[in-house]
N, C-alpha and C positions, 0 to 999 in steps of 0.2 A: 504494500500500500504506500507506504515511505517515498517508496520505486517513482511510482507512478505519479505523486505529487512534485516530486523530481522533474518528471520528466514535462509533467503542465506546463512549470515555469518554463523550461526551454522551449516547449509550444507556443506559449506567449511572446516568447523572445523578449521579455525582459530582462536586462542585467544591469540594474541601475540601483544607484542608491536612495531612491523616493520614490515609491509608486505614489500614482494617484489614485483618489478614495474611489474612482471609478475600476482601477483592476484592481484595485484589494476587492472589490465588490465581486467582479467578476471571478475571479481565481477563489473565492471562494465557495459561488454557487456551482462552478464548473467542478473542483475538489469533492465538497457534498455530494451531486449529481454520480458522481465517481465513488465514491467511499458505501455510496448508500445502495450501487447496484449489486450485480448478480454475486460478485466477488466479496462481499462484503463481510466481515468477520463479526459472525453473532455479538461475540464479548464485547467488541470494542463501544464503550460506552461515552454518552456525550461528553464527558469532559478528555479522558482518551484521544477521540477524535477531535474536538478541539484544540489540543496541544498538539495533532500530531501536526495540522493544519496551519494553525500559527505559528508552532517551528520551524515549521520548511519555507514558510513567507520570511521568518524573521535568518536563516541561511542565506537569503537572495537579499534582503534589506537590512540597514541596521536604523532605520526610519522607526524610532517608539512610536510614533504615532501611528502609522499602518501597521504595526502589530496590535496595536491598542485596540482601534478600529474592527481587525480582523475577528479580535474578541467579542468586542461590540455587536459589530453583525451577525456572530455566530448565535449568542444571547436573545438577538432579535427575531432569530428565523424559528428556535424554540417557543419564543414568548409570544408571537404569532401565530403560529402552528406553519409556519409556509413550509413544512418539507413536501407537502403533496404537490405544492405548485412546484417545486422546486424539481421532483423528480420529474414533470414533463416536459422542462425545457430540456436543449438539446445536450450531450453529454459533452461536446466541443463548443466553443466560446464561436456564438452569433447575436445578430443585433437583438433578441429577444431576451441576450442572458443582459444588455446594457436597459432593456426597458423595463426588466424585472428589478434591475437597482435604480432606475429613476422614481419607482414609483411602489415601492409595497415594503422598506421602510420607514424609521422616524422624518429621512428628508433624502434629497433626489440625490443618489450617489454619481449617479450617468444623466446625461442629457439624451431624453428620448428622442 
């Protein structure tokens, strides 16, 4: 699983030291979308999966605040219930994973 969050960010081809709150946004529904399909290890429990998620953000960034964030939004997709909308976006990052973070949390992480 680690693997494969690995390998997002090089899908993203980010390798910068500041993402913006729009691909922390992303990189995390795309991560979730991943973490929560067919492959998905029963035990691993929400906090688990949120460290594993934030750790491999915070390996590409040394940006507190996009790790903070990635917390944030993790917290928010719980406290929401969104993981059902979340599993039918697409499992690769497209303009739907940018209009799901403009608009279904606390404020517009992407410009729809």
């Amino acid at each position: 699983m680690k693997t494969f969050l690995l390998l997002l960010i090089a899908a993203f081809g980010y390798v910068q030291s500041d993402w913006s709150k729009c691909e922390v946004c992303a990189f995390i529904l795309t991560g979730l979308r991943e973490a929560y399909g067919d492959d998905a290890p029963s035990s691993l429990g929400p906090e688990a999966l949120d460290n594993m998620i934030c750790d491999t953000l915070a390996e590409d960034t040394s940006d507190k605040s996009s790790i903070n964030l990635c917390y944030n939004l993790l917290k928010q997709v719980r406290r929401r219930g969104l993981m059902n909308e979340i599993m039918k976006l697409s499992p690769k990052y497209d303009s739907r994973t940018d209009k799901f973070c403009a608009r279904k949390f606390d404020r517009a992480y992407c410009k729809a």
